[in-house]
C-alpha positions as a printed Julia matrix, in Angstrom:
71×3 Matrix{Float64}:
  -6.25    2.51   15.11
  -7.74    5.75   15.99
  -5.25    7.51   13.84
  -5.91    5.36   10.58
 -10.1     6.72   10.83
 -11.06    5.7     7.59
  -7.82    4.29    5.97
  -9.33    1.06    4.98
 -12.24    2.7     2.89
  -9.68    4.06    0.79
  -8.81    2.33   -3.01
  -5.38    1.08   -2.87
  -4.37    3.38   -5.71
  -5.49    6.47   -3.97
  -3.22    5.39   -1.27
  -0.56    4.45   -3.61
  -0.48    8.2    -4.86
  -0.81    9.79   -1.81
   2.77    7.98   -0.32
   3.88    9.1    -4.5
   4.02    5.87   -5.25
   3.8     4.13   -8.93
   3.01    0.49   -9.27
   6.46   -0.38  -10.14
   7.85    1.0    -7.29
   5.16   -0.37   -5.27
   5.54   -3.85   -6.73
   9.22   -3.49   -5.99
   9.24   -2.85   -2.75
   6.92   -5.56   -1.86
   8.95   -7.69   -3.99
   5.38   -8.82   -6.1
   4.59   -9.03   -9.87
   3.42   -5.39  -11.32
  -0.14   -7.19  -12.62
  -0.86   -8.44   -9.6
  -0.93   -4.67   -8.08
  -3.04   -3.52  -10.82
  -5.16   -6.1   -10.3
  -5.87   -4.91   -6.71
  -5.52   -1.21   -7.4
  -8.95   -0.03   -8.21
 -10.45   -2.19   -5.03
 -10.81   -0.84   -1.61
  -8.3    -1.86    0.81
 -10.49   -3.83    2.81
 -11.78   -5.89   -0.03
  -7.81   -6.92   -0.71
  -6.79  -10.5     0.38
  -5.98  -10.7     3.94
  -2.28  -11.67    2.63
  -1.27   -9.14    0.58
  -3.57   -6.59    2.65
  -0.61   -7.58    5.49
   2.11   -6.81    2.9
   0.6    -3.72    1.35
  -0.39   -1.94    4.67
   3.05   -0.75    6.14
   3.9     0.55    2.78
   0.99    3.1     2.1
   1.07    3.66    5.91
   4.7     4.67    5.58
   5.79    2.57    8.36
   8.55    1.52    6.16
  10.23    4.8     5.57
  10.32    5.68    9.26
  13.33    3.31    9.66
  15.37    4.8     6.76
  18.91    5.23    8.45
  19.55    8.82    6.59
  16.83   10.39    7.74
């Protein structure tokens, strides 16, 4: 974790925009209800639910988009 230095003290919307991100997509993707990511989007990520803090991690980290087959 040496790489992520500060990625938790981050708001989950700042890390939403930084990937480019809008809460549709976002809700999409992780295959969740759009209110429920506004709900979480103003709070730091380590203040989100350990569940959805599992779900929501690989997406703003962009772990997801390494594994894109046209790239």
């Amino acid at each position: 974790m040496l790489f992520n230095f500060g990625f938790k003290n981050k708001t989950v919307k700042e890390l939403r925009k930084n990937r480019g991100l809008t809460t549709r997509e976002l809700s999409q993707h992780l295959k969740l209800n759009t209110v429920e990511i506004m709900k979480i989007d103003n709070l730091k990520l380590k203040e989100v639910p350990e569940l959805l803090r599992a779900k929501i991690i690989p997406v703003l980290r962009g772990d997801d988009f390494d594994k894109i087959p046209w790239l």
